[in-house]
C-alpha positions as CSV (number, residue, x, y, z in Angstrom):
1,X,0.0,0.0,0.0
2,X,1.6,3.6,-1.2
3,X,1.7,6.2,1.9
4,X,3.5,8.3,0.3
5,X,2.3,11.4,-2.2
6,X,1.2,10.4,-5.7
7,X,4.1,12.2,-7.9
8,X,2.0,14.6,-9.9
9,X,1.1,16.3,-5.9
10,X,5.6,15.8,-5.4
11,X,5.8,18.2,-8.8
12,X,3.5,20.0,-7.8
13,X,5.1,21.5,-4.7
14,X,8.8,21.1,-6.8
15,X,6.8,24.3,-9.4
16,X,8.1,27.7,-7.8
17,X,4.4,29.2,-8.4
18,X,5.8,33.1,-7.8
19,X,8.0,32.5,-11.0
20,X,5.4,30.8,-12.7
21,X,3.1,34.0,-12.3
22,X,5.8,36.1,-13.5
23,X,6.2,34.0,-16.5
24,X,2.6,34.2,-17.2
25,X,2.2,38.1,-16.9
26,X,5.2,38.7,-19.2
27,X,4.0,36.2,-21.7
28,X,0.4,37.5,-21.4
29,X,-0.8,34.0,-20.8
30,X,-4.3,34.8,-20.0
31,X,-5.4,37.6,-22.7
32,X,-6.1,35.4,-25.5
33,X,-8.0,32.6,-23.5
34,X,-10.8,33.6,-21.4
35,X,-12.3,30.1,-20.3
36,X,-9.2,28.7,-18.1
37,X,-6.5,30.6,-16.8
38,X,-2.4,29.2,-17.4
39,X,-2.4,28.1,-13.7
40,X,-5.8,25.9,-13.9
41,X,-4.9,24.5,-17.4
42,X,-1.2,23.8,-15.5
43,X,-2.8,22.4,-12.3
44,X,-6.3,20.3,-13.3
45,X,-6.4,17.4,-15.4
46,X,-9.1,18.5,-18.4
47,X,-10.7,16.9,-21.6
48,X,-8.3,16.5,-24.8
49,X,-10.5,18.9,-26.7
50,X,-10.4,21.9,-24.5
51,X,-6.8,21.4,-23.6
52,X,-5.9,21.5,-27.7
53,X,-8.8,24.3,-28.0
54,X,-6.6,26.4,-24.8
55,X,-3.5,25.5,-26.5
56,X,-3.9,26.6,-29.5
57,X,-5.0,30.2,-28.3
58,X,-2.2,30.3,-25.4
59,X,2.0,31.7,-26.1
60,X,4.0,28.9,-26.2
61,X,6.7,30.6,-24.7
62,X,5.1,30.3,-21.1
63,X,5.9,26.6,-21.1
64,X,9.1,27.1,-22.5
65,X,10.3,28.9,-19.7
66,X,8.6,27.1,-16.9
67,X,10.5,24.4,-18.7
68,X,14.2,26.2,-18.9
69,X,13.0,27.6,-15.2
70,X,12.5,23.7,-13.7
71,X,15.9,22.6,-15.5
């Protein structure tokens, strides 16, 4: 039996969330996408289909350097 947390909750707490914000405003993460906000599409698991729709209408470059930023 696991006691320990699942690892999606361990990366979770790993994700320096003040950077993350400050990634997102200079990106302008949520201007073009009005339904879900970078930090909920980030956090919560969604359907395919929205997560393409967001995709598609969201910069890139936020994951990019939340990616570079983790590394």
């Amino acid at each position: 039996m696991n006691f320990g947390k699942m690892l999606f909750a361990q990366f979770m707490e790993f994700v320096p969330w003040t950077n993350f914000a400050r990634i997102e405003a200079h990106n302008g993460g949520d201007l073009s996408v009005r339904n879900q906000s970078c930090t909920e599409q980030f956090r919560a698991p969604v359907k395919r289909l929205t997560l393409a729709d967001v995709n598609e209408a969201r910069n890139w470059n936020i994951w990019e350097d939340l990616a570079i930023l983790l590394i």
